[in-house]
N, C-alpha and C positions, 0 to 999 in steps of 0.2 A: 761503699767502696773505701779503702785505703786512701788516704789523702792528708798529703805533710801536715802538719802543724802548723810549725815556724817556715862454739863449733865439736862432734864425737860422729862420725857415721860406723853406726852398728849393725852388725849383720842379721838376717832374720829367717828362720827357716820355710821350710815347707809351705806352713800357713799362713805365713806372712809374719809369727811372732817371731822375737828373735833368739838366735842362741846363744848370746853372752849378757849375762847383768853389765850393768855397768854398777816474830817472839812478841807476840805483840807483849810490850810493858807498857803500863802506866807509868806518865812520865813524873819523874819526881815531888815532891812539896817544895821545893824551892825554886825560885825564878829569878835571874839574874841577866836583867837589862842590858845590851850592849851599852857602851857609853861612849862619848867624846863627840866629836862637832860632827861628824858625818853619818847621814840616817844610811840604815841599811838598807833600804828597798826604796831607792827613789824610783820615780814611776816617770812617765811621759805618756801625755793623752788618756790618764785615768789606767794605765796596763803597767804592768811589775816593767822596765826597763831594760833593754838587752842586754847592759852588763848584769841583770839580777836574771836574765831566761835565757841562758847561754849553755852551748851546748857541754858536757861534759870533758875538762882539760883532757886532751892530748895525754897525759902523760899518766893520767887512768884510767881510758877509753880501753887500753890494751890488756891489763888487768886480765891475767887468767887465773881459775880455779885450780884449788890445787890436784895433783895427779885423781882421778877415780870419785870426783867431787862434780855437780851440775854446776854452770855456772849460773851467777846473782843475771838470771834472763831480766828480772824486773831493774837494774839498774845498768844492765850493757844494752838496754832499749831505751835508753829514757833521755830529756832533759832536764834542767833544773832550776826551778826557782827557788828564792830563798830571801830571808828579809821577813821579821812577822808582820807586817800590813800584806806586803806583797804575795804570802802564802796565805793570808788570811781572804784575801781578796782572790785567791786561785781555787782556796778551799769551796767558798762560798759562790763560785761562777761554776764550778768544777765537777766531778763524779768519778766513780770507781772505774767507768771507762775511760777517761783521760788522766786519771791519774793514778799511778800505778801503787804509790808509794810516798808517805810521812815521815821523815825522821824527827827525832826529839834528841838536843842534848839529853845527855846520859845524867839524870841528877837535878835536872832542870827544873824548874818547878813555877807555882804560882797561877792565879788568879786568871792570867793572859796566854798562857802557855796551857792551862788544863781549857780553857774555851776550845784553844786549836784542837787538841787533844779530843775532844768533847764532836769539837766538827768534823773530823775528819771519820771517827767512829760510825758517826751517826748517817754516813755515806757509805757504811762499810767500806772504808778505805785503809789500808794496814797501816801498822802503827808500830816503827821501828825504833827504840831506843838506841843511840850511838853515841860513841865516842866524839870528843871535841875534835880531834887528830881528823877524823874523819868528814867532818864536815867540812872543815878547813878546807880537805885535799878535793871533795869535788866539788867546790865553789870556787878551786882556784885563790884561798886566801881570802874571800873576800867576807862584807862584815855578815856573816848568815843569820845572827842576834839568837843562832843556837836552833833551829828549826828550818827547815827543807820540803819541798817536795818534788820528788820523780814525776815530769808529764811524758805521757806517749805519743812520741814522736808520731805516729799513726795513728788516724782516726778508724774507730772499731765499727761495725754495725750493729743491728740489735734481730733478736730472731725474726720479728717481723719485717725488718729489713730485707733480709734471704728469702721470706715466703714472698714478697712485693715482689722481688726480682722474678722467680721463678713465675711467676702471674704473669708479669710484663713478656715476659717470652713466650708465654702463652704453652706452658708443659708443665706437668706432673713435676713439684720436685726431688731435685737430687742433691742430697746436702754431704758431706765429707766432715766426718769430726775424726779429729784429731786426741789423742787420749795421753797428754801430756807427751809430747813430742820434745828434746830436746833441744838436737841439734838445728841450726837455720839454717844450715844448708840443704836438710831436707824437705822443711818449712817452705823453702823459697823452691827447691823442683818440682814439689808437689802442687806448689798452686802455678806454675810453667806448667802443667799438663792436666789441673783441674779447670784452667783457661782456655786451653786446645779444644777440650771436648764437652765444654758449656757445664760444668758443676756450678748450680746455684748458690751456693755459697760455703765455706769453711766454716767449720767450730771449732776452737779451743778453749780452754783454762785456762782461767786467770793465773793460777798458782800453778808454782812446778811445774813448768813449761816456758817455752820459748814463747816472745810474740814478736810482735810484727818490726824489728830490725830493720838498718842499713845493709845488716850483711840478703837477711829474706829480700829486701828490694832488688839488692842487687840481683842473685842469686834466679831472681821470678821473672829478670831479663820485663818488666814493666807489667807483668801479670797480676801483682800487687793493687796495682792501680784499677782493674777491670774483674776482678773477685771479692764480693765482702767479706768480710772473713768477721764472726762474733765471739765477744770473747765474753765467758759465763765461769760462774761462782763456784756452780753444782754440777757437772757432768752431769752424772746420774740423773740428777732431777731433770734436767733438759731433755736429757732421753725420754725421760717420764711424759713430758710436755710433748716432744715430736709424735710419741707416740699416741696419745690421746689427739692430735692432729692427724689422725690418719696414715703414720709413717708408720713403714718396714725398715727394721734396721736391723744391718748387716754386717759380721765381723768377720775374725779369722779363727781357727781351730787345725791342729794335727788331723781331726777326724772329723772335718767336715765335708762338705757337699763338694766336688772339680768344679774349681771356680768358670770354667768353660761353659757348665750346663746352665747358669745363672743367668736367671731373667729379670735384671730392675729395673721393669717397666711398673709402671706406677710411682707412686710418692716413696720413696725410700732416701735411706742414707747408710752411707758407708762409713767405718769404726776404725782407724788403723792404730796399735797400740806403739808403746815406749819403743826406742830401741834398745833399751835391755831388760824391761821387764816386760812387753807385749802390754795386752790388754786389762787392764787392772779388774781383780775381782767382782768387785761391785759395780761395774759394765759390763763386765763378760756376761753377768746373769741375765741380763736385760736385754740381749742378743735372741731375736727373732729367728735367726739362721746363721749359719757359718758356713765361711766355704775355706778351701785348702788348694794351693798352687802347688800340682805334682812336680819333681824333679827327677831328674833319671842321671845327673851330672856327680861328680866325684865331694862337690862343696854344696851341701844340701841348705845354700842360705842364701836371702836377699837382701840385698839395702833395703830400707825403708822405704824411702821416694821409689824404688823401683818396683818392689810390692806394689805399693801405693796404683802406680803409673800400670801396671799390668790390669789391677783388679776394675781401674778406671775405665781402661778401654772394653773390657770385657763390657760394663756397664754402659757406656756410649755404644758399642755394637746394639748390645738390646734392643736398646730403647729406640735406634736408629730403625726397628727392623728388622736385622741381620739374624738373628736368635731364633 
């Protein structure tokens, strides 16, 4: 489940896909010490110190992308520490599920600085070279000794976590991935009606996509809280994994099956893609079946979440019986 730590809605057709589109560096050779009386990451009770794990200023939280650009999902989710003990100590308690993201001053270098570098790789955790300007502005000024890390505000599940749950309820599961989703406000209605009708749990990606937000919290009206939602590396490959577990999985298509006649009864999961590019390539292949939401109306397109919420219930009908 979701549990604390501390925007584009695109239309979609027929099928549910839609009809509009919408670095890691090695860090330098040279390393350059903060200096002066005050250490940068003093800690309290052996833990980085809330003015070093604070939530990101006010005054770049609001930060938008620019026009027809995704926004940085991995830093308008995040918190921040900073301080190299204190990220050295985040790195080394830490993982690619709490933490989303590394920066390195731009240029930085040395002995202490490629270890961090070194640790954070070896987690596969990304590894952002940045501007000094930048560091500055989301730590709020304060001493960052040139190194950062993004944690997520939301704690992730893991796949076996979703198949536990679906055990515990005692049914066949039903999982929902998501296929680089952007927007969180569809993030957040979708898991409002993946709650309704008991979806064992959400998938997403790590990269290129939205995760688990203030705005998805809010937005999920506390549904956040009672959905695991797992965040993975590989799509594809996960697919690969559900399916050799025994799943049917199911997407959308122009020319597939009236989403009506569909029966997901059994272990399955349901694919919903971008909102401007639909279902990406290299999952559409790996698509078991497709089904299509007829229209007979003048705007032959859905929101996302509404997609999403149609093809839901069809699947809770099912499995209820009702089919």
């Amino acid at each position: 489940m979701a549990k604390p730590n501390t925007p584009k809605n695109n239309d979609r057709d027929r099928s549910g896909r839609p009809t509009s589109a919408r670095g890691n560096q090695q860090a330098g050779s040279r390393f350059g010490e903060a200096r002066g009386g005050q250490r940068g990451d003093e800690r309290k009770g052996g833990r980085p110190s809330d003015a070093r794990r604070g939530r990101r200023p006010g005054k770049v939280a609001n930060v938008q992308s620019a026009p027809g650009q995704p926004e940085d999902t991995d830093e308008d989710a995040s918190e921040f520490v900073f301080g190299r003990h204190a990220v050295e100590a985040a790195l080394k308690n830490g993982s690619s599920q709490t933490i989303n993201k590394f920066f390195v001053q731009t240029k930085l270098g040395g002995e202490a600085i490629n270890t961090l570098v070194g640790l954070a790789r070896s987690k596969k955790i990304l590894v952002a070279e940045v501007p000094k300007t930048k560091l500055d502005l989301l730590s709020d000024g304060g001493n960052h000794q040139g190194v950062m890390v993004a944690m997520t505000p939301y704690a992730y599940a893991s796949l076996d976590d979703l198949f536990a749950h679906a055990e515990e309820a005692g049914h066949d599961p039903f999982f929902l991935i998501l296929d680089n989703l952007e927007d969180p406000h569809n993030l957040g209605s979708i898991l409002r009606t993946a709650d309704a009708i008991g979806v064992d749990g959400v998938i997403i990606p790590k990269h290129r996509a939205v995760g688990l937000t203030s705005t998805v919290a809010k937005v999920s009206t506390g549904a956040i809280e009672h959905v695991p939602v797992a965040r993975v590396t590989n799509l594809a490959q996960t697919i690969k994994t559900l399916k050799d577990r025994g799943l049917w999985i199911f997407g959308t298509a122009m020319d597939g099956q009236d989403f009506r006649q569909w029966s997901a009864q059994g272990k399955v999961a349901l694919v919903i893609g971008n909102e401007g590019k639909g279902i990406s390539p290299g999952v559409a292949k790996l698509m078991d079946q497709t089904l299509t939401i007829p229209m007979v109306g003048h705007v032959q397109s859905l929101n996302a979440s509404v997609a999403a919420g149609i093809l839901m219930y069809q699947a809770f009908t099912s499995r209820q019986g009702g089919h």
